[in-house]
C-alpha positions as CSV (number, residue, x, y, z in Angstrom):
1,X,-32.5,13.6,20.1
2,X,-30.9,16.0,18.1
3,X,-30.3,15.5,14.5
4,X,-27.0,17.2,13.7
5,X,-25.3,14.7,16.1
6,X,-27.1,11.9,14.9
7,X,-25.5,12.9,11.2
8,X,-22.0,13.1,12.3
9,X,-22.5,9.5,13.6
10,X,-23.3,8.6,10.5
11,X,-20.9,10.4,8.6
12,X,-18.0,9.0,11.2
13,X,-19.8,5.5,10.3
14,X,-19.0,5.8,6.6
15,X,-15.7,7.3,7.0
16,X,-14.8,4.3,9.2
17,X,-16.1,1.6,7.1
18,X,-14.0,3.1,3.9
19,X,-11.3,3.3,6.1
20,X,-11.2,-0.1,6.4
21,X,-11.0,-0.9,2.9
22,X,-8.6,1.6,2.1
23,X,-4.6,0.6,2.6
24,X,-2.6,0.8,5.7
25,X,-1.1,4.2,5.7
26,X,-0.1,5.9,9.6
27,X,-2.0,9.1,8.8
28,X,-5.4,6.9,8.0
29,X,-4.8,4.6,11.4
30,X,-4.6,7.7,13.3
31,X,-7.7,9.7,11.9
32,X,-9.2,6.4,12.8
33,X,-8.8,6.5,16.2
34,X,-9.6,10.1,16.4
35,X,-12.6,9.3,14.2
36,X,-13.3,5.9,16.8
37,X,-13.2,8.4,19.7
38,X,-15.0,10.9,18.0
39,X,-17.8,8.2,17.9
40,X,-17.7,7.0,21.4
41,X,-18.0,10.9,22.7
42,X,-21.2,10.8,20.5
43,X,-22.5,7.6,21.8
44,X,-21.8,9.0,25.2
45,X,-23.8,12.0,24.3
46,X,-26.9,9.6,23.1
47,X,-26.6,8.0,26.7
48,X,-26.1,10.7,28.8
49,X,-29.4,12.2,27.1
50,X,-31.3,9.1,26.6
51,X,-31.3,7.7,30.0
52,X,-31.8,9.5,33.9
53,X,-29.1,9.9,36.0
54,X,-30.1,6.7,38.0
55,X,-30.4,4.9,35.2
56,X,-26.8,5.8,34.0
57,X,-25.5,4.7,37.1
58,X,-26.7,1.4,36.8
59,X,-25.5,1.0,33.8
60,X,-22.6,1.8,34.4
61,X,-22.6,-0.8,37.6
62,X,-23.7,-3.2,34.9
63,X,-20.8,-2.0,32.2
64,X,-18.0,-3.1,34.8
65,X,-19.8,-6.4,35.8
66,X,-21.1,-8.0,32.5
67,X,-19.3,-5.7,29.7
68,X,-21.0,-7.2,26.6
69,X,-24.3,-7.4,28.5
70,X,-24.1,-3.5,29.1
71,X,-22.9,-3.0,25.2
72,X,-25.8,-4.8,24.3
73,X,-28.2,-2.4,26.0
74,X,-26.2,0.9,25.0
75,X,-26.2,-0.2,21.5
76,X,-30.1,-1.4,21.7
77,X,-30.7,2.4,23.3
78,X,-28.4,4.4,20.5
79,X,-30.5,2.6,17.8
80,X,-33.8,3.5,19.3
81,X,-32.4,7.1,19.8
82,X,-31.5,7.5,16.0
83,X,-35.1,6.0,15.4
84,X,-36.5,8.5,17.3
85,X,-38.2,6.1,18.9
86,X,-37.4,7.8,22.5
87,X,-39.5,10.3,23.3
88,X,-38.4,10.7,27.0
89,X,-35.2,9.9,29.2
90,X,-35.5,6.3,29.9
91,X,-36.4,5.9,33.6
92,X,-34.2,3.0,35.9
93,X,-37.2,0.8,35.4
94,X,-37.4,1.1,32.1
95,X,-33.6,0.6,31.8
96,X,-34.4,-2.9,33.9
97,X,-36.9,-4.1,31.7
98,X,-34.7,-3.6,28.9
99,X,-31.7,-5.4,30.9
100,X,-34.3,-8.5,31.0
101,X,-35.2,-8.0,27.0
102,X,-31.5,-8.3,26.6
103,X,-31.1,-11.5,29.4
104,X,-33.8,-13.7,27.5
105,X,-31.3,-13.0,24.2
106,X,-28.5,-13.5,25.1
107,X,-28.1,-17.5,25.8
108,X,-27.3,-19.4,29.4
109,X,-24.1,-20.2,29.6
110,X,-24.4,-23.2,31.8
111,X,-20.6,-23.9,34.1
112,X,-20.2,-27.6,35.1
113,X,-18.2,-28.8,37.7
114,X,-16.7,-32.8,37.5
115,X,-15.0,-34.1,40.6
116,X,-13.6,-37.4,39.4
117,X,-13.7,-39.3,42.6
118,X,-10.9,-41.9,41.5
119,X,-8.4,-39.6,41.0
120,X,-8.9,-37.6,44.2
121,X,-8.9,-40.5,46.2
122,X,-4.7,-40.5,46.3
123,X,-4.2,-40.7,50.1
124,X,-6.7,-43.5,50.2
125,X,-6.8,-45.2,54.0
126,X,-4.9,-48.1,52.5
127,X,-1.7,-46.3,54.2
128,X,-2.4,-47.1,57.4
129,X,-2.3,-50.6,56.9
């Protein structure tokens, strides 16, 4: 990837982090959120040339369905890009394999359902009698 982009990430990194120690002055929140979206056109940049176009897609299929799931992965595929660890765009298989990286992390959440038969046995066939 290229490296002047991956130093203004940085740079907006640092600036962000002392902005948050620093007091709470108008001017600062707002070059915050210039400097925020200033850092999420970046990371869009990383994406858009890290991954295909059908493996974008499905991302972004997966980013309206399971939000922190699809964080997960664009933040696991941002690192690797500032590692240089990518060498090529990452294919829609690759992109899958790294989905089920991410699913064997991430724990079950396991829903339960309790029907408490007493209490749903109000119109009971006693009436009738």
């Amino acid at each position: 990837m290229n490296d002047p982009e991956l130093q203004k990430i940085r740079q907006q990194r640092m600036a962000e982090l002392q902005a948050q120690h620093g007091g709470g002055d108008p001017n600062q929140a707002k070059a915050q959120q210039e400097r925020m979206k200033a850092m999420e056109d970046a990371r869009h940049t990383i994406l858009s040339q890290a991954l295909s176009q059908d493996a974008r897609t499905r991302l972004n299929i997966i980013k309206h369905s399971k939000p922190e799931k699809a964080a997960m992965v664009e933040n696991m595929i941002c690192r690797m890009a500032q590692m240089g660890q990518l060498n090529t765009k990452i294919s829609e298989q690759e992109l899958i394999q790294l989905l089920e990286s991410v699913n064997q992390q991430m724990p079950r959440s396991t829903s339960t359902v309790k029907f408490d038969r007493r209490r749903a046995a109000l119109d009971s066939d006693d009436d009738d009698l």
